[in-house]
C-alpha positions as CSV (number, residue, x, y, z in Angstrom):
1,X,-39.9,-54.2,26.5
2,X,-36.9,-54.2,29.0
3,X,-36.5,-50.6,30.1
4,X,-34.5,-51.5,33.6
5,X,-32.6,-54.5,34.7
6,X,-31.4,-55.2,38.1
7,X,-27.8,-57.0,38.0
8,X,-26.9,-59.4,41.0
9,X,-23.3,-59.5,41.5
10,X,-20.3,-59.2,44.1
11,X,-18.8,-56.3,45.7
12,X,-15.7,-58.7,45.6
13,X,-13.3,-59.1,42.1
14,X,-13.0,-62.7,42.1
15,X,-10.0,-64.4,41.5
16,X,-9.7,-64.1,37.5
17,X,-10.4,-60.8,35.6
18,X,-13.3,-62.3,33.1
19,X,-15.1,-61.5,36.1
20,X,-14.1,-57.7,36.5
21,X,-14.0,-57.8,32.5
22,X,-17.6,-59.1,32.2
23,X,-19.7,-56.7,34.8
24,X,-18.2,-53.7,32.9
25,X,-18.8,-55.2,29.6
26,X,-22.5,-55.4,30.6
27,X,-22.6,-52.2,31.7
28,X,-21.6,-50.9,28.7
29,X,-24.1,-52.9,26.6
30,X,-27.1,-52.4,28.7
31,X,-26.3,-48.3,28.4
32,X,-25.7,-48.1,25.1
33,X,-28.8,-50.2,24.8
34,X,-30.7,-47.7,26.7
35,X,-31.6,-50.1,29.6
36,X,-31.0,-48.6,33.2
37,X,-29.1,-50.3,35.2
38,X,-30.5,-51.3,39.0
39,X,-27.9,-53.1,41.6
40,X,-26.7,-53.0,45.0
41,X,-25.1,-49.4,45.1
42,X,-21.9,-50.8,45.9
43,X,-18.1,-48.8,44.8
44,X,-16.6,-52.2,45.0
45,X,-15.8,-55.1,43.0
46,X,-18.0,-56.5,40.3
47,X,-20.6,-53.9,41.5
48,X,-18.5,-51.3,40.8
49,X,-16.8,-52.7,37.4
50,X,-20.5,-53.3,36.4
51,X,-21.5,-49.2,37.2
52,X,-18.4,-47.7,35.5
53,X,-19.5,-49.6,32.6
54,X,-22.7,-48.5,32.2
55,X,-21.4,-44.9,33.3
56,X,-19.0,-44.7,30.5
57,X,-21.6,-45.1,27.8
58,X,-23.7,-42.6,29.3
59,X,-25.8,-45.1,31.3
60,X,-28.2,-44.1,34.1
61,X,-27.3,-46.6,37.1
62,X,-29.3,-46.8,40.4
63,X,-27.8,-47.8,43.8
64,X,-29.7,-48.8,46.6
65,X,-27.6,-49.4,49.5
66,X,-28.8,-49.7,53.4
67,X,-28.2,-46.8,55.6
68,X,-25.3,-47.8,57.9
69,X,-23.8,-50.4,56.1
70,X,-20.8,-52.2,56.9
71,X,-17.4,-51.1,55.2
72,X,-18.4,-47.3,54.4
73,X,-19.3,-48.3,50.9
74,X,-20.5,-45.5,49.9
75,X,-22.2,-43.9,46.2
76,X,-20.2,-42.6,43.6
77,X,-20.9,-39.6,41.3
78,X,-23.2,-40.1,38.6
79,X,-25.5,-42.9,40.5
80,X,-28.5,-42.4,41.5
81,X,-28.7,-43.4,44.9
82,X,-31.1,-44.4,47.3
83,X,-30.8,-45.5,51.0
84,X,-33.1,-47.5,52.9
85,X,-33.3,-48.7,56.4
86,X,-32.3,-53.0,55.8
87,X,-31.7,-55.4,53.6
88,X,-35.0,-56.5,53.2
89,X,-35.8,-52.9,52.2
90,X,-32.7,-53.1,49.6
91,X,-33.9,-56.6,47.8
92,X,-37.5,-55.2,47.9
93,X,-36.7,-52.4,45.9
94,X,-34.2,-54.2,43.8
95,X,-36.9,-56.1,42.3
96,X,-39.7,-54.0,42.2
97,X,-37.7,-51.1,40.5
98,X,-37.0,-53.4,37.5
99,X,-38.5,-55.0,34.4
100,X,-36.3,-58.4,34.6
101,X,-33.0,-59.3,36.7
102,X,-29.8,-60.7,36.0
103,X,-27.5,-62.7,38.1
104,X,-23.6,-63.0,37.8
105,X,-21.3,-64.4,39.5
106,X,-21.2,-63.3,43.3
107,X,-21.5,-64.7,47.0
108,X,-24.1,-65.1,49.8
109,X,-26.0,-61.7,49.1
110,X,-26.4,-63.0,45.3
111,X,-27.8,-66.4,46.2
112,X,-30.0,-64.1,48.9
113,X,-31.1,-61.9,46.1
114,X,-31.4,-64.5,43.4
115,X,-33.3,-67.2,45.8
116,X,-35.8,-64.4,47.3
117,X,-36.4,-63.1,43.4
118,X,-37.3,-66.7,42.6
119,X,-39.3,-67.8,45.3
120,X,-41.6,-64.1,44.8
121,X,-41.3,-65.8,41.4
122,X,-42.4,-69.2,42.3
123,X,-45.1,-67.7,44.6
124,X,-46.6,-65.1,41.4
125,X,-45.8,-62.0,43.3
126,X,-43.5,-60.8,39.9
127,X,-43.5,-62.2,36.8
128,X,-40.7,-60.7,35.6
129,X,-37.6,-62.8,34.0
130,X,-34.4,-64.5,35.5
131,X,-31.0,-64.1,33.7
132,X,-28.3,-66.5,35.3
133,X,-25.1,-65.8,33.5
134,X,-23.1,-69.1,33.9
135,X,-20.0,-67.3,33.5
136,X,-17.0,-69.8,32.5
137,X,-19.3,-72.7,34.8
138,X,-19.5,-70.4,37.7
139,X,-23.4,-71.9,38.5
140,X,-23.0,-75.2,37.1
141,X,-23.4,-77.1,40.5
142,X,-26.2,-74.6,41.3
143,X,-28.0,-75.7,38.3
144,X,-26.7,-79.2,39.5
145,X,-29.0,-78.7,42.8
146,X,-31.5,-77.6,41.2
147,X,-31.9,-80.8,38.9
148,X,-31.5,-82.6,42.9
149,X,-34.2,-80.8,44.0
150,X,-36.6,-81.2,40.4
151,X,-35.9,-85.0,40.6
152,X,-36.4,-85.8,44.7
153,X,-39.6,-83.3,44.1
154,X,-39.1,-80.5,45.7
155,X,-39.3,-78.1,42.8
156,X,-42.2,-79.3,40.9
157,X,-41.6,-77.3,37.6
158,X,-38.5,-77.3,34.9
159,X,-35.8,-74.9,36.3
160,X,-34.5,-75.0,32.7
161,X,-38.0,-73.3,31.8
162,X,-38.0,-71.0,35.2
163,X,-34.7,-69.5,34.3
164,X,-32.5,-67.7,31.6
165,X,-29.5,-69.7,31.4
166,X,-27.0,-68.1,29.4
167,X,-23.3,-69.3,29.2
168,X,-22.0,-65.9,27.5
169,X,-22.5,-61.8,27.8
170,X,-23.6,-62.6,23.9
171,X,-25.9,-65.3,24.6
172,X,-27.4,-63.0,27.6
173,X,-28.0,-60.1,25.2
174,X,-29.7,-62.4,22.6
175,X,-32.0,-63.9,25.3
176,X,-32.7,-60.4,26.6
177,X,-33.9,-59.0,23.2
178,X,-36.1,-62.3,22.4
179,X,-37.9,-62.1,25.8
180,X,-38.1,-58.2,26.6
């Protein structure tokens, strides 16, 4: 059973509010579900949109955030925050703090998150459970690449099989409560 997720996302908006919209909306589903949320500790963006949802319903949200870190981004009240020395320190305890993760849209620290979380994957250090949200297309080249990379032979499994894609915040929630 899924107890605590960790959520992938920006510490940007995006350029359309479904973005905004969605990371709040998950929040509020995963804390009235009574699954604790676990992301990058950020008051920003989708990060943030994504905490005050699960906030409002009463949630209990964990930030991890490195010591230092560029911008001033800093906790907000109600998180329970934890600083470490890196990043590497960060995405380590990102996964291992969680029972599955969930990606949404974001930028280069999501792909560094998500493509780290797979490879431990790959490698059997976690077998814990991908979510890719594939909000309105956002990974559909990704998914593209990765079909490059199944057919020259460089991935030698199904990423179809390896991931949770899931084209809707309804969709993800179904696939959640059949696989946790």
């Amino acid at each position: 059973m899924i107890k605590s997720v960790t959520v992938y996302l920006g510490s940007s908006e995006g350029n359309s509010p479904i973005f905004m919209q969605t990371a709040f909306e998950l929040g509020e589903i995963l804390a009235s579900t009574k699954i604790d949320v676990i992301y990058g500790g950020s008051v920003l963006g989708t990060m943030n949109a994504l905490a005050n949802g699960a906030l409002s319903k009463g949630g209990k949200v964990t930030g991890i955030m490195p010591k230092n870190f560029r911008g001033g981004e800093i906790a907000k009240s109600g998180i329970d925050f934890i600083t470490v020395n890196d990043m590497s320190e960060r995405k380590k305890l990102l996964e291992e703090l969680s029972d599955a993760v969930i990606v949404l849209p974001g930028s280069f620290g999501t792909m560094d998150e998500l493509f780290q979380y797979a490879v431990h994957k790959q490698l059997g250090y976690i077998n814990k459970n991908i979510y890719i949200l594939n909000l309105n297309g956002y990974y559909n080249y990704l998914k593209m690449q990765f079909d490059t990379m199944y057919n020259c032979g460089f991935i030698k499994f199904n990423h179809n099989e390896f991931f949770n894609y899931c084209n809707s915040l309804d969709e993800l929630i179904i696939s959640l409560k059949k696989n946790g």
